[in-house]
N, C-alpha and C positions, 0 to 999 in steps of 0.2 A: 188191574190197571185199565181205566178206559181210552176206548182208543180216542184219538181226537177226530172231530168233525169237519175241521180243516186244515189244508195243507200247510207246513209252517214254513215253508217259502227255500225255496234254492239255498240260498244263505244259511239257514241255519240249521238247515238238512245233514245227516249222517256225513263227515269226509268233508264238507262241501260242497254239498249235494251228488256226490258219486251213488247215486243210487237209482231207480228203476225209473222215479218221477225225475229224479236233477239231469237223467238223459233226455228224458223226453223232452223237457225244457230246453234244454239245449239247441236239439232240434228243433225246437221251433222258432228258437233265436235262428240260426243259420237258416230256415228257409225263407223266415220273414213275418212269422207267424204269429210273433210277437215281437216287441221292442227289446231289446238285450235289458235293458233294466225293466223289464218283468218278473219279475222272482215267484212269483203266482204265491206269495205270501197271503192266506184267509180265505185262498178258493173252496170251495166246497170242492168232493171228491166226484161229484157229477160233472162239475165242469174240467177236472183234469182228463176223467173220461172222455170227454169231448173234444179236449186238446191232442188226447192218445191218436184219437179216430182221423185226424185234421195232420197231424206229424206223420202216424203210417200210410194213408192217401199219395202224402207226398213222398215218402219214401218207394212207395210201388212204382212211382212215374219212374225209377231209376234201378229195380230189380233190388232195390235194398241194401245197395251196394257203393259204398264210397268212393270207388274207382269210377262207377258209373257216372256219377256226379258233373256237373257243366265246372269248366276251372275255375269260375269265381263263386259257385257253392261249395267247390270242393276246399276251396283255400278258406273260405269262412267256415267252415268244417275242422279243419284242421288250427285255425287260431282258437276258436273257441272249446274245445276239447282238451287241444295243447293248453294253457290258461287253465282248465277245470282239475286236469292233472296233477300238474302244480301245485295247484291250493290243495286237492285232497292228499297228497304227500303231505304236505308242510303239517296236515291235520293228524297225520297218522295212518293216511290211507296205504297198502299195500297192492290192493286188488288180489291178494290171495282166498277171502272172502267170497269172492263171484267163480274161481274155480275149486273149490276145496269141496266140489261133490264129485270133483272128475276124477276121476281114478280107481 
């Protein structure tokens, strides 16, 4: 199977985009970084690289930490994750998947 060349967008990502790239998106909706209807659908993987670099930047301004957070990033941190939750349930998500090497 070859891999693909580019990213096939938030939307139509594993779970609804419950995955490594559909977080990073996320975050960059809540810092600002992008417009929420960004779904980075036919980026090239250089440019989500680039996205990664620009989300952890901003995540260090705060120790990486969601507590950390100013109240109005913190509360758009929270709708938008709560919202992503959601859809990847409805999808079938469990998030047992992200810890099922722990133990």
């Amino acid at each position: 199977m070859k891999k693909p060349k580019t990213y096939v967008g938030i939307d139509n990502d594993l779970f609804g985009g419950m995955t490594a790239i559909g977080k990073i998106i996320r975050d960059a909706w809540v810092f600002g970084l992008l417009p929420e209807t960004e779904t980075c659908e036919g980026w090239n993987f250089a440019g989500i690289d680039a996205l990664i670099d620009k989300v952890n930047a901003e995540w260090d301004k705060y120790g990486c930490l969601v507590s950390h957070l100013p109240d109005d990033l913190a509360q758009r941190h929270r709708t938008i994750h709560t919202e992503a939750v959601r859809i990847a349930k409805e999808a079938g998500w469990d998030g047992a998947f992200e810890t099922d090497d722990e133990g």
